[in-house]
N, CA, C and O atoms as CSV, one atom per row, in Angstrom:
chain,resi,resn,atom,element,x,y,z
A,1,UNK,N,N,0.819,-1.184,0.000
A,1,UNK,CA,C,0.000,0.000,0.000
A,1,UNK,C,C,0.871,1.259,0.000
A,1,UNK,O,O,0.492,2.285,-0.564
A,2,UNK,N,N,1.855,1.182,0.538
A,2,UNK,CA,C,2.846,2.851,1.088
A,2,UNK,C,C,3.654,2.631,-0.532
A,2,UNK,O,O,4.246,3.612,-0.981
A,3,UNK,N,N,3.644,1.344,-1.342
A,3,UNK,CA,C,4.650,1.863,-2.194
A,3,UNK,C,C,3.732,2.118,-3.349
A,3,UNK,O,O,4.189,2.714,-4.324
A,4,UNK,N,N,2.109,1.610,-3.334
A,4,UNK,CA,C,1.064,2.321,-3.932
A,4,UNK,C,C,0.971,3.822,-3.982
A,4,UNK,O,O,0.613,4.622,-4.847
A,5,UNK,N,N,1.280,3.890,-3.132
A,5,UNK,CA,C,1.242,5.681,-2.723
A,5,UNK,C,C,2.354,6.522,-3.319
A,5,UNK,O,O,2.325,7.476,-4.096
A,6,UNK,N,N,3.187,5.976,-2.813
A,6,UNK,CA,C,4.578,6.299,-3.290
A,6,UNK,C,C,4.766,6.345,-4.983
A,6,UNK,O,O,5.542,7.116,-5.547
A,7,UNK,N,N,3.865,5.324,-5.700
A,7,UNK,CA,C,4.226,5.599,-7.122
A,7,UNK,C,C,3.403,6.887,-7.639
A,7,UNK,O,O,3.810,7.797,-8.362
A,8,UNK,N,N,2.061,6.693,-7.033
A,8,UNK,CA,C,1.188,7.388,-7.386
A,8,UNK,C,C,1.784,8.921,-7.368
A,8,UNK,O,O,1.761,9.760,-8.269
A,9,UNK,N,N,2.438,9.022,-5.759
A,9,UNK,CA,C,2.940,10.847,-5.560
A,9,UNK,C,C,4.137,10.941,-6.858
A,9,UNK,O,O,4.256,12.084,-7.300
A,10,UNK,N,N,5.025,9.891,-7.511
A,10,UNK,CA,C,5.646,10.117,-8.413
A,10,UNK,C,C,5.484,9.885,-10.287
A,10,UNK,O,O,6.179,10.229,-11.242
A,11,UNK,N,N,4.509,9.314,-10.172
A,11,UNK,CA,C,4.078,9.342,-11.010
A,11,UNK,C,C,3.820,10.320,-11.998
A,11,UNK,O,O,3.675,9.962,-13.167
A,12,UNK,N,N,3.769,11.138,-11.776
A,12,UNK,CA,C,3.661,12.383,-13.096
A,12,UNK,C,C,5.041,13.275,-13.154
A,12,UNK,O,O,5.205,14.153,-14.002
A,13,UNK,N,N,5.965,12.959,-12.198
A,13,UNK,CA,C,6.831,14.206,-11.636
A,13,UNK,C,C,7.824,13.322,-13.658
A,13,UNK,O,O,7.495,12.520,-14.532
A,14,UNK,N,N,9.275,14.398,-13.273
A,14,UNK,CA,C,9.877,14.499,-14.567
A,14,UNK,C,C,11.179,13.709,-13.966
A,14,UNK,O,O,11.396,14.119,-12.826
A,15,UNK,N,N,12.133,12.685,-14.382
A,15,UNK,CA,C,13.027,12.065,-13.767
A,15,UNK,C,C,14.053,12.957,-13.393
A,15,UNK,O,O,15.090,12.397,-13.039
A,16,UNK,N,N,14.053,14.262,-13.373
A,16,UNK,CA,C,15.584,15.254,-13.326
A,16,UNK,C,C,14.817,16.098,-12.096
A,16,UNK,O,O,15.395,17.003,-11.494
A,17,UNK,N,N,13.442,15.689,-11.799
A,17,UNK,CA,C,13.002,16.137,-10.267
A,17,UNK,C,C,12.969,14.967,-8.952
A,17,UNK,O,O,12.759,15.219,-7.765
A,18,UNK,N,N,13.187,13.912,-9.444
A,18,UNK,CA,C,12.795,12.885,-8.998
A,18,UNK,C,C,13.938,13.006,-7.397
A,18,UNK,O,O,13.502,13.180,-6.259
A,19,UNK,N,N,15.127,12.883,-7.703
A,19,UNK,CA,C,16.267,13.179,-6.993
A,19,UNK,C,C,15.950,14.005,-5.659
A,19,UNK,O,O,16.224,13.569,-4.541
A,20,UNK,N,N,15.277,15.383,-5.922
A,20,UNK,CA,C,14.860,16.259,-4.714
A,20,UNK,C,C,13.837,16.005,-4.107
A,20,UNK,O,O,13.657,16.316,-2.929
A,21,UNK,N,N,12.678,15.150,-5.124
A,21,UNK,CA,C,12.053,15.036,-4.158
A,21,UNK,C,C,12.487,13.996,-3.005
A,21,UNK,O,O,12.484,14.265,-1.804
A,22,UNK,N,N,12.896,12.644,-3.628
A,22,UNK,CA,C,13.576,11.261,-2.581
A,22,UNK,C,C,14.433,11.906,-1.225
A,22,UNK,O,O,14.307,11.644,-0.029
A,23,UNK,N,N,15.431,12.937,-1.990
A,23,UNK,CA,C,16.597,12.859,-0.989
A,23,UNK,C,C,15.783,13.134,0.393
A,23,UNK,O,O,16.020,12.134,1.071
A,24,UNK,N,N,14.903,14.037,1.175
A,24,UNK,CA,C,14.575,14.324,2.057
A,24,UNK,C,C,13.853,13.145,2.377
A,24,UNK,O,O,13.541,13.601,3.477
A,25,UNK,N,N,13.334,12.065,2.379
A,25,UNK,CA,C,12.613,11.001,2.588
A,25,UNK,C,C,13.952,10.144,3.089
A,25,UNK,O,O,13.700,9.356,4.000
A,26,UNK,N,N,15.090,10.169,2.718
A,26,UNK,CA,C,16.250,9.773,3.389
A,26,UNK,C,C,17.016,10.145,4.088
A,26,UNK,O,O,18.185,9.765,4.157
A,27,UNK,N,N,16.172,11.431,5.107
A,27,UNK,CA,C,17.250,11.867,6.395
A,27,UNK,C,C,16.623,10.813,7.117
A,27,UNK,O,O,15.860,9.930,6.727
A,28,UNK,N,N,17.235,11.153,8.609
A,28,UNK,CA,C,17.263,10.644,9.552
A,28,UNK,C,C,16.114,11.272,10.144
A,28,UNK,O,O,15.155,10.526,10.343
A,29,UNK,N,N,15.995,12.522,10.479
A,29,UNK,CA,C,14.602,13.245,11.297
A,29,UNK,C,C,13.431,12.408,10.076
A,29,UNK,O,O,12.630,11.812,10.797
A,30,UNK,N,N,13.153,12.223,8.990
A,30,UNK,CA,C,12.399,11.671,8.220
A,30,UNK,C,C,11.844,10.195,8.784
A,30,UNK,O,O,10.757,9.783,9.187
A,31,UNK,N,N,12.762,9.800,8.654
A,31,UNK,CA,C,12.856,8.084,8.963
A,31,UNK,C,C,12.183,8.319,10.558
A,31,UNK,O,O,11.055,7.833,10.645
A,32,UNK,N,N,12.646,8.924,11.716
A,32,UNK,CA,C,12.252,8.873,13.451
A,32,UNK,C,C,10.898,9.398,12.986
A,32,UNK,O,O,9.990,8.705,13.447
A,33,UNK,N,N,10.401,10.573,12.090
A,33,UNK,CA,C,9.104,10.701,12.156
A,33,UNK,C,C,8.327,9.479,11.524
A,33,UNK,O,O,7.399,9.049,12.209
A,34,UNK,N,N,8.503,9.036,10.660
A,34,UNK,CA,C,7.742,7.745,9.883
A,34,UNK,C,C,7.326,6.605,11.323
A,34,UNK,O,O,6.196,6.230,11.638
A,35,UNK,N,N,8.459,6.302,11.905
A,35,UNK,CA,C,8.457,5.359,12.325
A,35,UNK,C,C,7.683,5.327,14.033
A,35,UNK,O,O,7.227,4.374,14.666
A,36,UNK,N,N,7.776,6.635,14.347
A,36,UNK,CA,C,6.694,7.358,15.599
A,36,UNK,C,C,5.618,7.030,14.802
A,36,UNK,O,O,5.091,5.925,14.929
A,37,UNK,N,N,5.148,7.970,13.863
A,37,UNK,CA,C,4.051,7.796,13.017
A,37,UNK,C,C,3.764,6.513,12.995
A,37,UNK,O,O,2.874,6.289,13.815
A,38,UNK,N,N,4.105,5.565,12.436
A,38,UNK,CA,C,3.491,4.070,12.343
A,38,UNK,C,C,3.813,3.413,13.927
A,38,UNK,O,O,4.135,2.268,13.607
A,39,UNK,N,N,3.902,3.456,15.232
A,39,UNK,CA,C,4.082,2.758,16.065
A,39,UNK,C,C,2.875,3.683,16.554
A,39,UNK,O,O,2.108,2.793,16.921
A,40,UNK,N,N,2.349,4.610,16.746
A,40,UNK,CA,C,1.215,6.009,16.518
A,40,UNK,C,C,-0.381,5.065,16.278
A,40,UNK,O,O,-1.499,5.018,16.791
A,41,UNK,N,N,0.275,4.505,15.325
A,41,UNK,CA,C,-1.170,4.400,13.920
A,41,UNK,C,C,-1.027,2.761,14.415
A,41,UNK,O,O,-2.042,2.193,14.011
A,42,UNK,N,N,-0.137,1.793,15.143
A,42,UNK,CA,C,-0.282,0.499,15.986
A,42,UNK,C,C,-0.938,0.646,16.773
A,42,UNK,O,O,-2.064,0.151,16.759
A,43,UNK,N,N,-0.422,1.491,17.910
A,43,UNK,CA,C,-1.187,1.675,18.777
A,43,UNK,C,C,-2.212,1.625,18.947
A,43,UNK,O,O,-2.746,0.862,19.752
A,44,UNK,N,N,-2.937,2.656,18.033
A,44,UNK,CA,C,-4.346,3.615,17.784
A,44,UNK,C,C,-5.592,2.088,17.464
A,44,UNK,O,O,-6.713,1.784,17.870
A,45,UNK,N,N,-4.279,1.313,16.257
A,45,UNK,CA,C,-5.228,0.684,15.835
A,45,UNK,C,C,-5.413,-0.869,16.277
A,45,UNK,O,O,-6.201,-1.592,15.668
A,46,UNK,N,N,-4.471,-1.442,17.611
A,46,UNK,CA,C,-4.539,-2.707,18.232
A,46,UNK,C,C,-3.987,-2.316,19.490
A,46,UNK,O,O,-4.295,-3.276,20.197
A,47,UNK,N,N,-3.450,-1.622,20.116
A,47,UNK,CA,C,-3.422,-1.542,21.766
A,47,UNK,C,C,-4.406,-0.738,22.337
A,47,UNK,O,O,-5.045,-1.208,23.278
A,48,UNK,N,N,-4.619,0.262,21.984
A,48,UNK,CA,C,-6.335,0.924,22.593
A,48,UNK,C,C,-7.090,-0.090,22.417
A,48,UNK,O,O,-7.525,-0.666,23.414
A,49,UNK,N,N,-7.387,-0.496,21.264
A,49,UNK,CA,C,-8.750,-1.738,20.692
A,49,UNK,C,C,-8.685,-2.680,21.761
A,49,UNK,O,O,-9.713,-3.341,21.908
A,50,UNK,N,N,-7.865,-2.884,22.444
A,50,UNK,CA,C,-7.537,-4.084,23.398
A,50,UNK,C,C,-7.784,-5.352,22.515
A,50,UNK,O,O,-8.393,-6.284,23.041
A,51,UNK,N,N,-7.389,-5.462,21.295
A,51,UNK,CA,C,-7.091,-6.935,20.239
A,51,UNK,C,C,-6.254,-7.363,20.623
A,51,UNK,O,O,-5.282,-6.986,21.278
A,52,UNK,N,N,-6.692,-8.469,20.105
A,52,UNK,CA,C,-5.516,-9.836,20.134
A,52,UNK,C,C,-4.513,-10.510,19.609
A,52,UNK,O,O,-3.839,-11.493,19.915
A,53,UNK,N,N,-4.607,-9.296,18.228
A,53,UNK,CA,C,-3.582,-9.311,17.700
A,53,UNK,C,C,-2.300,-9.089,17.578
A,53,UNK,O,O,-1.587,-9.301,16.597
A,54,UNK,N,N,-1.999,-8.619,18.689
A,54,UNK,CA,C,-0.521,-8.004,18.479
A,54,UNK,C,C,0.289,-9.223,19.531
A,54,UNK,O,O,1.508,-9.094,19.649
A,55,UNK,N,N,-0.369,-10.334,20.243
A,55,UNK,CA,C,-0.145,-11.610,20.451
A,55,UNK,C,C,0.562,-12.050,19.532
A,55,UNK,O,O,1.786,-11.938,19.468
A,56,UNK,N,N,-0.279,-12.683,18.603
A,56,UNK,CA,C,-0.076,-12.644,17.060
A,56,UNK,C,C,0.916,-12.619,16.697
A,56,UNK,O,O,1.591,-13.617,16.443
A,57,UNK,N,N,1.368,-11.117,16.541
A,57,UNK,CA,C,2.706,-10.589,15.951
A,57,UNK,C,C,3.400,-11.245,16.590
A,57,UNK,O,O,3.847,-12.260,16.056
A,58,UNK,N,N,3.739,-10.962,17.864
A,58,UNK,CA,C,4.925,-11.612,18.467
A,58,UNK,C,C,4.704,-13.037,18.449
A,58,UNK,O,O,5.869,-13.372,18.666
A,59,UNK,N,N,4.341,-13.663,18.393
A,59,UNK,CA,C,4.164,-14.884,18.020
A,59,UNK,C,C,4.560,-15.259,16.769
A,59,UNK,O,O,5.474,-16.081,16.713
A,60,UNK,N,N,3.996,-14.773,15.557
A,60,UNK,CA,C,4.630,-14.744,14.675
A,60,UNK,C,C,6.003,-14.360,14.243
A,60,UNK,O,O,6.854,-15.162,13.859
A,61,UNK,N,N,6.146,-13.112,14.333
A,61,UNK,CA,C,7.732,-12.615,14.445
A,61,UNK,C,C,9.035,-13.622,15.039
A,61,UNK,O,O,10.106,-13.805,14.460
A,62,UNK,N,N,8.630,-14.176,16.293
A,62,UNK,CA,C,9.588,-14.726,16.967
A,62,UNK,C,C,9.475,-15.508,16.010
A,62,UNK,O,O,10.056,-14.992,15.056
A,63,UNK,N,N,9.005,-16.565,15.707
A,63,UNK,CA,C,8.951,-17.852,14.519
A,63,UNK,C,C,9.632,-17.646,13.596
A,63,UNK,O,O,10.754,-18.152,13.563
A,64,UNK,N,N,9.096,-16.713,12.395
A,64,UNK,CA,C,10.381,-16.351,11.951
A,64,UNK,C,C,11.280,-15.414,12.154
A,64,UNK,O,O,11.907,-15.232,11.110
A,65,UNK,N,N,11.762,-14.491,13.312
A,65,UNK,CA,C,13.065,-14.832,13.562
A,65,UNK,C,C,13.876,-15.571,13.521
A,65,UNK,O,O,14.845,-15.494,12.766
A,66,UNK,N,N,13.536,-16.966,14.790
A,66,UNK,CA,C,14.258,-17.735,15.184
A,66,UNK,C,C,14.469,-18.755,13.905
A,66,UNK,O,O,15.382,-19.574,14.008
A,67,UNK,N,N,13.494,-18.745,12.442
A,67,UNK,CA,C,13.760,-19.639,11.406
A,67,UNK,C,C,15.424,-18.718,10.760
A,67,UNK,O,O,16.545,-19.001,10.339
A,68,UNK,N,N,14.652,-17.639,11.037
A,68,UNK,CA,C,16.145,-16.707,10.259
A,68,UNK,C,C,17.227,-17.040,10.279
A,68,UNK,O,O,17.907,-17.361,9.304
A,69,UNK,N,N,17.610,-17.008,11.630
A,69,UNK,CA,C,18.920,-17.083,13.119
A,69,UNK,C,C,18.916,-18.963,12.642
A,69,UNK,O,O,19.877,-19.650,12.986
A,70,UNK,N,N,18.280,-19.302,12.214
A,70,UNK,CA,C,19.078,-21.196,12.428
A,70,UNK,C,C,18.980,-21.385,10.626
A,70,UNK,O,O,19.329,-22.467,10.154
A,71,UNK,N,N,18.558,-20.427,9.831
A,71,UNK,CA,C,19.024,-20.626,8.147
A,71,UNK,C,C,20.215,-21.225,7.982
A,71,UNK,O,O,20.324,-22.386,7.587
A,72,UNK,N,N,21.445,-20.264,8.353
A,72,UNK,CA,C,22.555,-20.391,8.248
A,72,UNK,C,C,23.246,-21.801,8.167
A,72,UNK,O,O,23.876,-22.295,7.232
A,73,UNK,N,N,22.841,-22.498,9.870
A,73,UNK,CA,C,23.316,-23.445,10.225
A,73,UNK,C,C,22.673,-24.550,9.371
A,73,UNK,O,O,23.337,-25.424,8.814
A,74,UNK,N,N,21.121,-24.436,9.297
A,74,UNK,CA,C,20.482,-25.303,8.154
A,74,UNK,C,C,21.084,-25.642,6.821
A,74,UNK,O,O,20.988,-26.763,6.321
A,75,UNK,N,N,21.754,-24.555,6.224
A,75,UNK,CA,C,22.716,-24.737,4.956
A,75,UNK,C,C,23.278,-25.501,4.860
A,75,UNK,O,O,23.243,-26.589,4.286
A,76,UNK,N,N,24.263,-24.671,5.797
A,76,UNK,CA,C,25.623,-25.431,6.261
A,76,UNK,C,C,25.589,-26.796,6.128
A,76,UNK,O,O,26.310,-27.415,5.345
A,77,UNK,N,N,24.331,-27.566,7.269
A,77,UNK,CA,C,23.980,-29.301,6.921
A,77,UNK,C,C,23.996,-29.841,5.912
A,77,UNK,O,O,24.730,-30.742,5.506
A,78,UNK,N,N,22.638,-28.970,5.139
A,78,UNK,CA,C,22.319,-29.783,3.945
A,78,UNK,C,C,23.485,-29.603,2.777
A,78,UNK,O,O,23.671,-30.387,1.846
A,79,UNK,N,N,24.025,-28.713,2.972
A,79,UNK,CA,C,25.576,-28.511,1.979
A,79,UNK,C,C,26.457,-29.751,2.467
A,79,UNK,O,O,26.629,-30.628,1.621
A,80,UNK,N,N,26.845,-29.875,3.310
A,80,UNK,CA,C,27.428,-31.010,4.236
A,80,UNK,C,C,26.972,-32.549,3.700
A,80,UNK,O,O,27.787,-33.406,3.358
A,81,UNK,N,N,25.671,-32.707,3.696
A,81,UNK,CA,C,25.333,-33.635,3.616
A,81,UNK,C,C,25.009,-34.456,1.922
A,81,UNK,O,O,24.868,-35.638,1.608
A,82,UNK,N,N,24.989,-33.244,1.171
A,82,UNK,CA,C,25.390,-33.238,-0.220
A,82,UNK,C,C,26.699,-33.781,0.129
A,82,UNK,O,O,26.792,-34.991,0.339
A,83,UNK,N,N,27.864,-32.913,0.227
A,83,UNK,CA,C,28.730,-33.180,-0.160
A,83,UNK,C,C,29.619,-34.626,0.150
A,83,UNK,O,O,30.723,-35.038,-0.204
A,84,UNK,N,N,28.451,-35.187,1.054
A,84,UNK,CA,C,29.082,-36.832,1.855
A,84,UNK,C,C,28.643,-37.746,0.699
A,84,UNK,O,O,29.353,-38.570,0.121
A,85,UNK,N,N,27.170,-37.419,0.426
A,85,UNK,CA,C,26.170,-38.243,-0.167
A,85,UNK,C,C,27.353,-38.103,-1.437
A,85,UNK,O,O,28.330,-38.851,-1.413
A,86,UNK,N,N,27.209,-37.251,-2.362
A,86,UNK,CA,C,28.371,-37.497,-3.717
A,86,UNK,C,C,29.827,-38.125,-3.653
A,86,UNK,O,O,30.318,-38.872,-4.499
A,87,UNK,N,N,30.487,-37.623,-2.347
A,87,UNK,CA,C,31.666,-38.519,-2.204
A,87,UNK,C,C,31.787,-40.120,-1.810
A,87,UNK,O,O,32.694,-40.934,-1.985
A,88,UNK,N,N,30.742,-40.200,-1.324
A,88,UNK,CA,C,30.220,-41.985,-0.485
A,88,UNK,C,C,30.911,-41.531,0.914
A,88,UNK,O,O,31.905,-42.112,1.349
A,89,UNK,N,N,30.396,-40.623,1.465
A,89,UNK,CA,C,30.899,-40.477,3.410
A,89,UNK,C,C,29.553,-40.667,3.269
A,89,UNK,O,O,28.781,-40.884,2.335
A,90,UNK,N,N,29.448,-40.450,5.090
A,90,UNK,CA,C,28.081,-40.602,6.064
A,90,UNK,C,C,27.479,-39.901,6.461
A,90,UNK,O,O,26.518,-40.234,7.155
């Protein structure tokens, strides 16, 4: 939806304006307001509500996190275990 928006506000502009408008969308005071703003608009819209969703999230989130954080090592195996299976190891 935000990058719906985002085409739409650029959409008519000329590519040799494009530059001034972005750069300010990439400070830092930009980014702390966005991100007040959307923890703002969480709030508003599942911790007042007293929902049950934001259970949920963290519930979800941690899951994949913790799939994230053990990718690596998951590789690693199945690379490993290729490489036994083609040589004749165990």
């Amino acid at each position: 939806m935000a990058m719906r928006n985002f085409y739409n506000e650029i959409k008519g502009m000329k590519v040799k304006d494009l530059p001034s408008y972005i750069k300010p969308m990439l400070s830092i005071d930009y980014i702390k307001k966005s991100i007040c703003k959307a923890m703002d608009n969480y709030n508003a819209k599942y911790i007042q509500t007293s929902s049950v969703d934001p259970v949920y999230h963290v519930c979800f989130g941690g899951m994949i996190f913790s799939y994230l954080v053990a990718l690596p090592e998951e590789r690693r195996h199945l690379e490993h275990q290729q490489h036994a299976k083609e040589h004749g190891g165990h």
